[in-house]
C-alpha positions in Angstrom: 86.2 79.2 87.7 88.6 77.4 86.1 89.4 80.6 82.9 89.0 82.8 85.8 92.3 81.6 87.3 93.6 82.9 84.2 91.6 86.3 84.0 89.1 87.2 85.6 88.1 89.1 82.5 88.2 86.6 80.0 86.6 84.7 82.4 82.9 86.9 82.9 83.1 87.5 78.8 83.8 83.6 78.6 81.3 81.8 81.2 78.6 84.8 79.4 79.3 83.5 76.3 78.7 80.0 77.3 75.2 80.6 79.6 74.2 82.2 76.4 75.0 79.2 74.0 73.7 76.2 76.5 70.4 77.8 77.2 69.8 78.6 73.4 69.7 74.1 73.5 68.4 73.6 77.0 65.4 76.2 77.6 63.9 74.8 80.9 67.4 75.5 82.7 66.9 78.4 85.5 68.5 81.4 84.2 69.2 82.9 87.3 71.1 79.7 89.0 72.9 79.2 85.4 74.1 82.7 85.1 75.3 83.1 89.2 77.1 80.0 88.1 79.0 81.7 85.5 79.4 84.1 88.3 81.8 81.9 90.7 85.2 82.7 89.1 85.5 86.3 90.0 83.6 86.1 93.2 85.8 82.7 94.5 89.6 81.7 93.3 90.2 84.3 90.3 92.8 85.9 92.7 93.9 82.6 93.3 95.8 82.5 90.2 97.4 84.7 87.2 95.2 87.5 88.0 96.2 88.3 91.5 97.2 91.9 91.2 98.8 91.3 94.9 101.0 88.7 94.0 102.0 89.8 90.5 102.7 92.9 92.5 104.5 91.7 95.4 106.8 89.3 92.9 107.8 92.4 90.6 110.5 95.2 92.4 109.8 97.6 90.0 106.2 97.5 90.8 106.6 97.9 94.8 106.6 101.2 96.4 109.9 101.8 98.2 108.8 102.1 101.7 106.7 98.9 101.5 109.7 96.8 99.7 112.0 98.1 102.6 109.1 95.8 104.6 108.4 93.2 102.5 111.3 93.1 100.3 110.2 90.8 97.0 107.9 87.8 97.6 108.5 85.3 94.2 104.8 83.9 93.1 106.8 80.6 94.7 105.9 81.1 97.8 102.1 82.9 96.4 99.8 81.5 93.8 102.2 78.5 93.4 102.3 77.0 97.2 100.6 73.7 97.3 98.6 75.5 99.9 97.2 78.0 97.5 96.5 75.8 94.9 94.3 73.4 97.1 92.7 76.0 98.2 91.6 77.0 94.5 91.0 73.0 94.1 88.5 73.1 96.4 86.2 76.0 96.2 86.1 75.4 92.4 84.9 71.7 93.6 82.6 73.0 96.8 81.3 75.6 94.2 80.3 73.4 91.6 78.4 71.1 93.8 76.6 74.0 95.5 75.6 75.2 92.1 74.2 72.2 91.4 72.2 71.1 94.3 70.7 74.6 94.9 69.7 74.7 90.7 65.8 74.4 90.9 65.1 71.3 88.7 61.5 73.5 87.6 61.8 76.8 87.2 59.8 79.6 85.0 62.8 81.7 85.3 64.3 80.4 82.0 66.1 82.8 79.0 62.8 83.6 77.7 61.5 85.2 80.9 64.0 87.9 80.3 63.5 89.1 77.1 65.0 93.5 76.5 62.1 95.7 75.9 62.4 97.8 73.0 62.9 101.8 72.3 64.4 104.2 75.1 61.1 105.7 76.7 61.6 105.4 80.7 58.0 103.5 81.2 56.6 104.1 84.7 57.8 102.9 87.8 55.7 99.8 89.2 54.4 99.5 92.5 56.2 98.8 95.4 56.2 94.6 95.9 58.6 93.9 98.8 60.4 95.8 101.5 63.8 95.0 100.4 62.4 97.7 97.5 61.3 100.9 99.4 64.8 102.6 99.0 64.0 102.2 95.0 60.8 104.8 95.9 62.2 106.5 99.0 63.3 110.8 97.8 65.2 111.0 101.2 68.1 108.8 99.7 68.5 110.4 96.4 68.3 114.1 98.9 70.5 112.5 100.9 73.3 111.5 98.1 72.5 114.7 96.0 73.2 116.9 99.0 76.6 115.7 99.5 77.6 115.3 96.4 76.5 118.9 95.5 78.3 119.9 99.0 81.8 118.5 98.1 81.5 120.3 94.5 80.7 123.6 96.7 83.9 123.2 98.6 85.9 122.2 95.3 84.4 125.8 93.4 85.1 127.6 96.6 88.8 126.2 96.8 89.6 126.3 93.4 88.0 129.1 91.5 84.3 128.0 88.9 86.7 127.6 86.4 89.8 126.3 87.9 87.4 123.5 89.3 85.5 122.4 86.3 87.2 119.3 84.6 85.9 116.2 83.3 85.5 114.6 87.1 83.6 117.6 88.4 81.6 118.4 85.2 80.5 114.2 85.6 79.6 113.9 89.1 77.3 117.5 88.8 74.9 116.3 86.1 75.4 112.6 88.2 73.8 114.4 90.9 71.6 117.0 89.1 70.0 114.4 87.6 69.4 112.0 90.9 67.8 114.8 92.5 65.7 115.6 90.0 64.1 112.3 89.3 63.7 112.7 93.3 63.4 108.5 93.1 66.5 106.2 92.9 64.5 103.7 90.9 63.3 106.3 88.2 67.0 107.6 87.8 68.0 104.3 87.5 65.5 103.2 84.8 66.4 106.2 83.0 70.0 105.7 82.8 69.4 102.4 81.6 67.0 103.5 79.0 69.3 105.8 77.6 72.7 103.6 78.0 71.3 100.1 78.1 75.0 98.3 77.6 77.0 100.8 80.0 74.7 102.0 82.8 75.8 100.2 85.7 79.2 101.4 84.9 77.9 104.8 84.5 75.8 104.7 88.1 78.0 102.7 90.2 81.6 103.5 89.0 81.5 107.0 90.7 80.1 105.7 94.5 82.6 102.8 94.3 85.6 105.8 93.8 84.2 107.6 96.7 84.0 104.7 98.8 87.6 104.0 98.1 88.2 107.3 99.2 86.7 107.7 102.2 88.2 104.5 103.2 92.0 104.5 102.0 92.7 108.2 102.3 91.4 108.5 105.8 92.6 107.5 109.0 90.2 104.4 109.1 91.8 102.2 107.5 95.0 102.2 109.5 92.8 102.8 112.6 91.1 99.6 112.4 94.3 97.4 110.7 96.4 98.5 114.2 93.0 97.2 116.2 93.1 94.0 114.1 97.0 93.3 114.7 97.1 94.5 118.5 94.5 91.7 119.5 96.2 89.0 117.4 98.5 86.5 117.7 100.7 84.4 115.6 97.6 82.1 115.0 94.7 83.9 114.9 96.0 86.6 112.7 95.7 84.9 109.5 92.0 84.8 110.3 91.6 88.0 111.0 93.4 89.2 107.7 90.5 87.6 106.2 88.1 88.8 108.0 89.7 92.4 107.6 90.0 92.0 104.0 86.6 90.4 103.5 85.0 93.5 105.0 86.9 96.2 103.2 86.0 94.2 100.2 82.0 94.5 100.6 82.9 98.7 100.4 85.7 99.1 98.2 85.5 96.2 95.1 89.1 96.8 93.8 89.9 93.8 92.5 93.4 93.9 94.2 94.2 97.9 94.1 93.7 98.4 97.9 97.0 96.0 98.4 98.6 98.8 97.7 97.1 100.7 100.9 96.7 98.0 102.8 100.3 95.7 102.4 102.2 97.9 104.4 100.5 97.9 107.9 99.1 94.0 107.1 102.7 92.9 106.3 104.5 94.5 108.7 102.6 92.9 111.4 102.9 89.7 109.6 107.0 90.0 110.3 106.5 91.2 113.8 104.6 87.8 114.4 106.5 85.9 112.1 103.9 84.6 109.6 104.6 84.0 105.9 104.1 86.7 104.2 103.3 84.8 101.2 100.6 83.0 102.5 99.2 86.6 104.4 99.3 87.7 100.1 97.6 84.6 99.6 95.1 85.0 102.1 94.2 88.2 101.2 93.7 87.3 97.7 90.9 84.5 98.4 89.0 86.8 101.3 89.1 89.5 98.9 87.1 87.2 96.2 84.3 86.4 98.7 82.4 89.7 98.7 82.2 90.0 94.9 79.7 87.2 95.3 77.0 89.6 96.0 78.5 92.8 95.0 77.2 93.5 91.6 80.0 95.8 90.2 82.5 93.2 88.3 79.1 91.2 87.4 78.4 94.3 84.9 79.9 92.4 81.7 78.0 89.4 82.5 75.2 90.7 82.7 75.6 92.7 80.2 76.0 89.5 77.9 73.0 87.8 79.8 70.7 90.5 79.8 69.8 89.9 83.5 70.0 92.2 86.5 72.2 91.4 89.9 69.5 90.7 91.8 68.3 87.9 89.9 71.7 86.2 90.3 72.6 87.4 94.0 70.3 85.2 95.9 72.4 82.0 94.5 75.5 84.4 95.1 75.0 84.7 98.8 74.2 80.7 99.3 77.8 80.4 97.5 79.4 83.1 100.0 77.8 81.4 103.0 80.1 78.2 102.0 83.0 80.0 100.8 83.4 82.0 103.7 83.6 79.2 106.1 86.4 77.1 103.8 88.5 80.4 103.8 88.4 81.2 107.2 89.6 77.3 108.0 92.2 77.2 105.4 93.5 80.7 106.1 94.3 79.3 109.8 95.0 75.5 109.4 97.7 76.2 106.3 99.2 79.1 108.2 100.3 76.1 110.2 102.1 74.7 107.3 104.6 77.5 106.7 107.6 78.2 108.0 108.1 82.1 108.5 111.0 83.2 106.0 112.6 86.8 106.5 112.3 89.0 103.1 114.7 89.1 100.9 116.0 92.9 99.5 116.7 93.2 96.5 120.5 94.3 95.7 
């Protein structure tokens, strides 16, 4: 948590690293509580620190769009990452996390490192048998029909728009074998299997890369975002609105994992209500940087170089994930109010 405050990328390749080296000496540690502990930076206080896209974004002019600087004019990191507020907040969900991480680590486990050994060669063995509920959209057709459908539907619309030839580029040509090749597997799970036979080191990138960008643009290039903001600010208050800028931003983070690149959609309505009830707007950046951390405890897409490096899957690590979430929510939600009641609301200042 701590290298994560410095990147969040360093800090996955880092804790990796690390899981790898300790359980090499200490085999009877659970693998799956050890490597959701390396985990915890970038799903609790990476944007917290140097990595905030929001604040580094907010604290450079160049880097503002005009009509949003004409709202928020420049907010120095000053009154962002380094408030006293911000940084006790980082202080203690790295503490809160390390002690969760410890007293929910089984003390006997046969999950250790050797239990997940890579099998060899890139055959796609046979799907097993359905074990739990939680699986049956792994062996269900009507979700891959479903997906394959619309994705063949939009490039329909993009042929029929653009001309067969006009249309095909490197985005188009991707997502047509993407869905070519989920239909015919007909199962989720066996496409899945396959793509990680053939791409062991890059398939969740592969897979999930292309949802995630059509989740982001269902939800930032439609009306629903703005929609739903304009809900959130008309039953608010000066006091209750830093809560529900978390909330807001904790929810569009379990859809749209951005790692700060929906500020830029989203800074303009949330900060312009912030100034019509006079909160600081640095601690609404702030706020929106710790909320925004939450989801990736369970949302698999940053844990792709970890687990890369680990040789695990996200659902081994996302059951200690969501016990950490539980916790972290709750001390955001408090801090997000009772420091709002610390600040002193400071109008922007334009640049010259």
């Amino acid at each position: 948590m701590t290298t994560s405050l410095m990147s969040w990328g360093f800090s996955l390749i880092f804790s990796g690293i690390l899981v790898r080296e300790i359980v090499r000496n200490l085999r009877d540690i659970d693998y799956r509580a050890i490597g959701a502990a390396a985990y915890l930076g970038t799903g609790s206080v990476w944007a917290l620190g140097l990595s905030s896209s929001a604040a580094l974004m907010m604290a450079t002019p160049s880097a503002i769009a005009p009509p949003l600087l004409k709202i928020s004019g420049v907010i120095p990191l000053s009154q962002t990452i380094y408030t006293w507020q911000s940084l006790t907040t980082a202080a203690i969900l790295i503490f809160s996390g390390v002690v969760v991480a410890y007293l929910s680590a089984p003390a006997r486990s046969a999950k250790t490192a050797e239990s997940f050994g890579v099998t060899k060669g890139l055959e796609v063995g046979k799907m097993d048998g359905q074990r739990t509920p939680a699986e049956w959209l792994e062996y269900a057709p009507a979700l891959s029909i479903i997906v394959g459908v619309m994705g063949l539907g939009y490039l329909a619309q993009v042929f029929a728009a653009r001309g067969p030839l006009a249309a095909v580029d490197l985005n188009t040509y991707n997502l047509l074998f993407l869905m070519v090749g989920l239909l015919l597997h007909w199962r989720p799970g066996s496409f899945t299997r396959a793509v990680h036979g053939a791409v062991p080191a890059t398939a969740g990138v592969l897979i999930q890369f292309p949802f995630y960008g059509g989740a982001l643009g269902i939800i930032t290039m439609s009306p629903m975002t703005r929609t739903l903001a304009h809900f959130f600010v008309h039953i608010s208050s000066r006091t209750s609105y830093p809560v529900v800028v978390a909330i807001y931003s904790f929810i569009l983070g379990m859809f749209v994992p951005s790692g700060g690149g929906k500020w830029v959609i989203e800074a303009p309505y949330v900060l312009q209500a912030a100034k019509d009830l006079h909160v600081s707007l640095g601690w609404i950046v702030q706020i929106y940087n710790a909320s925004e951390a939450l989801p990736n405890l369970i949302n698999p897409f940053w844990m792709l170089p970890l687990l890369g490096i680990l040789k695990a899957r996200a659902r081994d690590l996302v059951g200690y994930g969501l016990l950490q979430l539980m916790v972290n929510t709750l001390w955001v939600l408090f801090f997000a109010w009772f420091f709002a009641q610390t600040f002193s609301y400071t109008p922007p200042v334009l640049p010259p």
